[in-house]
Legacy VTK file of the C-alpha trace (Angstrom):
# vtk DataFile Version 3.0
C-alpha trace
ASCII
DATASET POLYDATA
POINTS 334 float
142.438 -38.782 46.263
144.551 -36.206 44.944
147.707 -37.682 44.320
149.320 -37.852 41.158
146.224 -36.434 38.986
146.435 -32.770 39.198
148.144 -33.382 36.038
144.656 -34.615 34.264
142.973 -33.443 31.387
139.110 -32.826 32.207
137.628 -31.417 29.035
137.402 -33.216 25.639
135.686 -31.893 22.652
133.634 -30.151 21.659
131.731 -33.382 20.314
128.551 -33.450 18.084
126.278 -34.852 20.406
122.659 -36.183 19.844
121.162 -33.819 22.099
123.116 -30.963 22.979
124.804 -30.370 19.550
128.519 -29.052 20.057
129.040 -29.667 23.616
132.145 -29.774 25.497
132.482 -32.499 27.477
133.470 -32.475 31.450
135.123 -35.420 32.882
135.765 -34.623 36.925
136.255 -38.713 37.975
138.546 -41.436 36.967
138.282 -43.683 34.258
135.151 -46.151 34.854
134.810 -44.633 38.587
130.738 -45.646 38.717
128.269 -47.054 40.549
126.876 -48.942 37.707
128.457 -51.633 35.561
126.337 -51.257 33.070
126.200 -53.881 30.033
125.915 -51.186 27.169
128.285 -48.917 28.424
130.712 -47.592 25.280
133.868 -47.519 28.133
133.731 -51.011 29.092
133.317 -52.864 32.411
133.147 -51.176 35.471
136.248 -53.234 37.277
134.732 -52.224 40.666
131.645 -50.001 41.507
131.692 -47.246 43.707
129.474 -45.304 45.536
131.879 -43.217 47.811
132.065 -39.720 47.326
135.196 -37.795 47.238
137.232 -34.834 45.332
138.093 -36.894 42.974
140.387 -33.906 41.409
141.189 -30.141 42.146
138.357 -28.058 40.705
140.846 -25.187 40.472
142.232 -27.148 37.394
138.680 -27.686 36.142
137.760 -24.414 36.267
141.340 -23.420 34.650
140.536 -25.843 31.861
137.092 -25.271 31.152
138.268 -21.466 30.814
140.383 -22.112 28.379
138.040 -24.367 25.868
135.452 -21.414 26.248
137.738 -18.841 25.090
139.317 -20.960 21.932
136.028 -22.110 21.041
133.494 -19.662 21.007
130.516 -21.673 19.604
130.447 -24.312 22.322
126.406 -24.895 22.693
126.575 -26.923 25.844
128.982 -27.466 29.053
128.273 -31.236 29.817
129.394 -33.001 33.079
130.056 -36.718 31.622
133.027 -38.294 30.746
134.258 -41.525 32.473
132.296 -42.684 35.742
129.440 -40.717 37.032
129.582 -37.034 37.794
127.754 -36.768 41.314
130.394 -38.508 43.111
132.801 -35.260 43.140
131.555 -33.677 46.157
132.388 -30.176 44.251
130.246 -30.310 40.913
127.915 -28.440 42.781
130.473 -25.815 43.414
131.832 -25.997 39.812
128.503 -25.464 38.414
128.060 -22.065 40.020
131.416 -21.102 39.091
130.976 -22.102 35.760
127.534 -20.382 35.271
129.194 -17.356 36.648
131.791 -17.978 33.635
129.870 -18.188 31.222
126.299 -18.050 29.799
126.178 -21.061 28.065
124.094 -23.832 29.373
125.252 -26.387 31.957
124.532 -30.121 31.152
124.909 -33.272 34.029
124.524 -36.822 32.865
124.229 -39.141 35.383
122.794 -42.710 36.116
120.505 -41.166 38.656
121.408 -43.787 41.817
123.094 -40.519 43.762
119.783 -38.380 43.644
118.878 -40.299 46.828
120.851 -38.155 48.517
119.345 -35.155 49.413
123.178 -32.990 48.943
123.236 -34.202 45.335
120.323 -32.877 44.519
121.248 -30.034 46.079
124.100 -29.984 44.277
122.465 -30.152 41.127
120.020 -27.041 41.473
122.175 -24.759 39.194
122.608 -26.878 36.503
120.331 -25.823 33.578
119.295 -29.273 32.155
119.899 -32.747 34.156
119.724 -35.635 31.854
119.024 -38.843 34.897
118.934 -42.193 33.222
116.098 -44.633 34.398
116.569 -47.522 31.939
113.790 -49.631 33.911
110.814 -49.811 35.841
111.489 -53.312 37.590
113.865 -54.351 39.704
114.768 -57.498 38.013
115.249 -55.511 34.737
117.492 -52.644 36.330
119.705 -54.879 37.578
120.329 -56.677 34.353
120.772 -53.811 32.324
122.510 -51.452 34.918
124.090 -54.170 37.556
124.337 -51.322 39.963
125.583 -51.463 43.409
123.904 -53.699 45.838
122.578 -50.830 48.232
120.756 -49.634 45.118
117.278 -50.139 44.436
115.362 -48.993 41.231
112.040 -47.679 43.837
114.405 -45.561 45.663
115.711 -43.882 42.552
112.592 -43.495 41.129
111.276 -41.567 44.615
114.454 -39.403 44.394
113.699 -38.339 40.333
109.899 -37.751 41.652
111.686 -35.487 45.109
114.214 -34.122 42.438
111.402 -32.837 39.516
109.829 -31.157 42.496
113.053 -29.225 43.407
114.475 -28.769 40.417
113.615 -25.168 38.483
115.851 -26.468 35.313
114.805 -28.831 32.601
114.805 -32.498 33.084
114.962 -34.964 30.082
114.624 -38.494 31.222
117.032 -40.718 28.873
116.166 -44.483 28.657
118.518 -47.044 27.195
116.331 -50.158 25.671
118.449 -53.469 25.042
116.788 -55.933 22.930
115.234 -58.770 25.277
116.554 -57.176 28.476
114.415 -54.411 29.271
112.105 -53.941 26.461
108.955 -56.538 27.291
105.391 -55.033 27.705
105.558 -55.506 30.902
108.682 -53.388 31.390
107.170 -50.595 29.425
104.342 -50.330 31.182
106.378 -50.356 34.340
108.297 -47.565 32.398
105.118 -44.987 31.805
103.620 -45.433 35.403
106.914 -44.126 36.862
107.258 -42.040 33.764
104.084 -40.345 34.681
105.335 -40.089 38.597
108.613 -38.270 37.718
107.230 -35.750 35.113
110.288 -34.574 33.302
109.998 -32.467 30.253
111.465 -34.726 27.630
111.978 -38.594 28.048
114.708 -39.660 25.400
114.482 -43.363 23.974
118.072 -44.576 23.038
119.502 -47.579 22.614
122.780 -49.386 21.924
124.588 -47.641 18.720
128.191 -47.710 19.553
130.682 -51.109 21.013
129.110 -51.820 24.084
130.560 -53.452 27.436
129.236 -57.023 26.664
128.992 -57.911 23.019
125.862 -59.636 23.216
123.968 -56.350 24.178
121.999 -55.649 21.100
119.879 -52.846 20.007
116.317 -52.335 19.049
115.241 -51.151 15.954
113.819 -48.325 14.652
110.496 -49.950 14.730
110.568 -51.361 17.970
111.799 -47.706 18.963
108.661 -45.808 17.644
106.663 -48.124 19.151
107.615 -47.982 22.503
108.239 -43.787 21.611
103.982 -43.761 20.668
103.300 -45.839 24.370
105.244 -43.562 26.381
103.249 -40.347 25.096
103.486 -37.228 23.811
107.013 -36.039 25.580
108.917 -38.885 24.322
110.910 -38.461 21.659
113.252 -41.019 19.884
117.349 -40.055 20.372
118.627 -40.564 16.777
122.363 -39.708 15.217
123.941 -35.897 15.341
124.325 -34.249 11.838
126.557 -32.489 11.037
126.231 -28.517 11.053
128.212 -25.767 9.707
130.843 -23.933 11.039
132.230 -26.432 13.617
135.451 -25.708 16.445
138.287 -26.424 14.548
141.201 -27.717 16.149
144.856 -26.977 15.807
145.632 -30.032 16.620
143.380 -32.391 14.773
145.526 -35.867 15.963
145.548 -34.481 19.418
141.925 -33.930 18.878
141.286 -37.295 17.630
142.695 -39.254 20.333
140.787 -36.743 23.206
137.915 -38.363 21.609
138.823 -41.636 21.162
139.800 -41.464 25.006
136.261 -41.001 26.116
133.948 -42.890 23.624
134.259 -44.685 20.373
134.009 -42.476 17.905
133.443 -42.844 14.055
135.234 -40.439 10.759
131.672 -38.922 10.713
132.154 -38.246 14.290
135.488 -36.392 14.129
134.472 -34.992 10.856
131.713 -33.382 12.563
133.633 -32.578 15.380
136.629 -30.672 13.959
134.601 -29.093 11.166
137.326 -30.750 8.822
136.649 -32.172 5.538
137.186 -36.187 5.133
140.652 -35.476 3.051
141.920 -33.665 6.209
141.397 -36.293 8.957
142.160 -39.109 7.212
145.999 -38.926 6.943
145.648 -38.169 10.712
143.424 -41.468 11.178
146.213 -43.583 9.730
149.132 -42.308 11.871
147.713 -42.486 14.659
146.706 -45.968 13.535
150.290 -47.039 12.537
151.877 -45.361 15.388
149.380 -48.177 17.820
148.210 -44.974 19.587
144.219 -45.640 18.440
142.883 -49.054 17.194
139.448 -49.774 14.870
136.787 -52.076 15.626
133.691 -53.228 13.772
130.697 -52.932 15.261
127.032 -53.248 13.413
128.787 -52.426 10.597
130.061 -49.216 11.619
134.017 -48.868 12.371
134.476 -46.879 15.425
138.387 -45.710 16.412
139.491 -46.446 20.486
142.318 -46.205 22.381
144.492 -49.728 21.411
143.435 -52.875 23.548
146.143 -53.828 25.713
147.140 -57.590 25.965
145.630 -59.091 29.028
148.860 -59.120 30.585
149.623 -55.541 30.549
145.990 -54.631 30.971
145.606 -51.812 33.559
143.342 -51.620 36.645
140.604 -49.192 36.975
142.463 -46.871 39.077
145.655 -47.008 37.531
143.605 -45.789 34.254
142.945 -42.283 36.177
145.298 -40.399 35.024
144.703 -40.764 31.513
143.915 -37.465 28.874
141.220 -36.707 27.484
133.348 -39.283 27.438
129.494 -39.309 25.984
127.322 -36.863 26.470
LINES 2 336
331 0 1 2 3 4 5 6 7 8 9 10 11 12 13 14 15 16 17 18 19 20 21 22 23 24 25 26 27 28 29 30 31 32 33 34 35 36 37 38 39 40 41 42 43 44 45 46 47 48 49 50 51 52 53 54 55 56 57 58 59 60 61 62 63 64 65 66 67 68 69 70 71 72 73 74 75 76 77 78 79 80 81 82 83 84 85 86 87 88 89 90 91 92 93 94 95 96 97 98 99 100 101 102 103 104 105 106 107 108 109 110 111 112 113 114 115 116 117 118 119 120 121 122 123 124 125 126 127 128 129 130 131 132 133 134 135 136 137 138 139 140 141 142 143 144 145 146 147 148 149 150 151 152 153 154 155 156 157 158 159 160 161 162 163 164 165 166 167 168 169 170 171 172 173 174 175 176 177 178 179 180 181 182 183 184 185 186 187 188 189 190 191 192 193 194 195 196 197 198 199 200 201 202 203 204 205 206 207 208 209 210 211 212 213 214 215 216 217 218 219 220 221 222 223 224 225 226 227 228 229 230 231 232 233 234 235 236 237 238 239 240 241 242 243 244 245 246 247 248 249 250 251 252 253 254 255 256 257 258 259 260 261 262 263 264 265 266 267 268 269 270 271 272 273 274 275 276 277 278 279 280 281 282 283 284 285 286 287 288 289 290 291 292 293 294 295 296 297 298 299 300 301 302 303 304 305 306 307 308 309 310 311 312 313 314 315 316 317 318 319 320 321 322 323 324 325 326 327 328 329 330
3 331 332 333
């Protein structure tokens, strides 16, 4: 699985990020390598699911990379396994969390869609972590596999069992995230499906979200702030509603703000506020970078919910690129 990726760049950032403020991101898979296909996700379809396990690429040139961020950017608040597919198919991130921690003291971060904590060596492989962020986006079956269209051999009462095993295990902090699209997964019926296994897993925080930036399918919509709060005051007291980063003082600064620009725009659609936030630049500084890059074809801007977000150019359909021929790409959301 090695071949021809050594070459990869697996850190990206530091981002603002809802949750873990400046966090650098960790991307160990390639591009859309997932066993979901879910229909908000901000990198598009998943051309074909996967749940095989495999080292995906050399953790040597992880490490050597994730060394290298630390020491340019001191104020890095979180090390967060994301980034393009899901992070507990490399059969190492247990062994690059260990080595990490003993690189550094600042907090290690994995995202992931929560279908591999079945297994009882992810889990495993998860213990050193300090905070796991699992998704569970619904209750029901019929409503997990509209929202996440996972992989057949997937079923949302198995996961559910594993995040209950897992909480048990687990010594770190766990903080549930739950993506609501409007009319998919947000009836009464799936929220009260929601608390009951809510109540089973027991994680310290469960994180309401819901579709901000361009999603996979067009027609997945979000809920509003309202509907949000709503569901936020059903769940109980540990729920809390995900809203936007802002900004804070004294941001990484790149030195190379368009090389910056596109490692985001690699991994998520991003917004000016975004990189603004990101770079610690004022608006006068990125913009001149914003329009080369945008002349020169090598980012494109879309409208979505009245919002323009900046991502890599759309290639015509008949030079558009497989999945795996997308893996070597430089450099997603925590």
């Amino acid at each position: 699985m090695l071949k021809d990726q050594e070459a990869a760049c697996h850190i990206y950032g530091p981002v603002p990020s809802r949750r873990l403020g400046f966090s650098l991101g960790v991307d160990i898979l390639p591009y859309k390598t997932c066993s979901f296909d879910c229909v908000y996700c901000q990198l598009g379809r998943t051309g074909r699911k996967s749940g095989r396990r495999g080292r995906y690429f050399s953790s040597r040139d992880i490490l050597r990379q994730i060394k290298g961020a630390i020491d340019k950017n001191p104020r890095i608040n979180h090390i967060t396994f994301s980034g393009s597919g899901e992070p507990t198919l490399h059969t190492e991130i247990g062994s690059l969390i260990r080595k990490i921690k003993k690189m550094t003291d600042i907090p290690v971060v994995v995202l992931t869609n929560s279908s591999l904590l079945t297994r009882p060596p992810v889990r495993r492989a998860l213990m050193a972590a300090d905070i796991v962020v699992p998704s569970l986006d619904a209750a029901t079956a019929a409503s997990f596999r509209r929202v996440n269209r996972p992989l057949p051999s997937v079923r949302v009462e198995d996961v559910i069992s594993a995040l209950s095993v897992f909480r048990r295990e687990f010594k770190g902090r766990i903080w549930l995230e739950v993506m609501l699209v409007k009319g998919l997964n947000d009836s009464p019926a799936d929220i009260k499906a929601l608390k009951k296994a809510v109540a089973r897993i027991r994680p310290d925080k469960v994180q309401l979200n819901t579709v901000v930036r361009p999603p996979a399918e067009k027609w997945a919509q979000p809920l509003s702030r309202g509907a949000l709060n709503t569901i936020k005051k059903e769940l109980g007291g540990r729920t809390e509603v995900v809203v936007d980063f802002r900004r804070r003082p004294g941001s990484p600064a790149s030195p190379d703000i368009r090389k910056a620009i596109l490692a985001m725009a690699e991994r998520r659609p991003v917004t000016l506020e975004d990189i603004i936030s990101s770079l610690g630049k004022k608006e006068m500084e990125v913009r001149p970078h914003l329009e080369t890059l945008l002349r020169w074809q090598r980012i494109s801007a879309q409208q979505h919910g009245g919002t323009i977000y900046y991502t890599p150019p759309q290639p015509s359909p008949e030079k558009r690129k497989s999945p795996g021929q997308e893996a070597g790409r430089a450099g997603k959301n925590p």
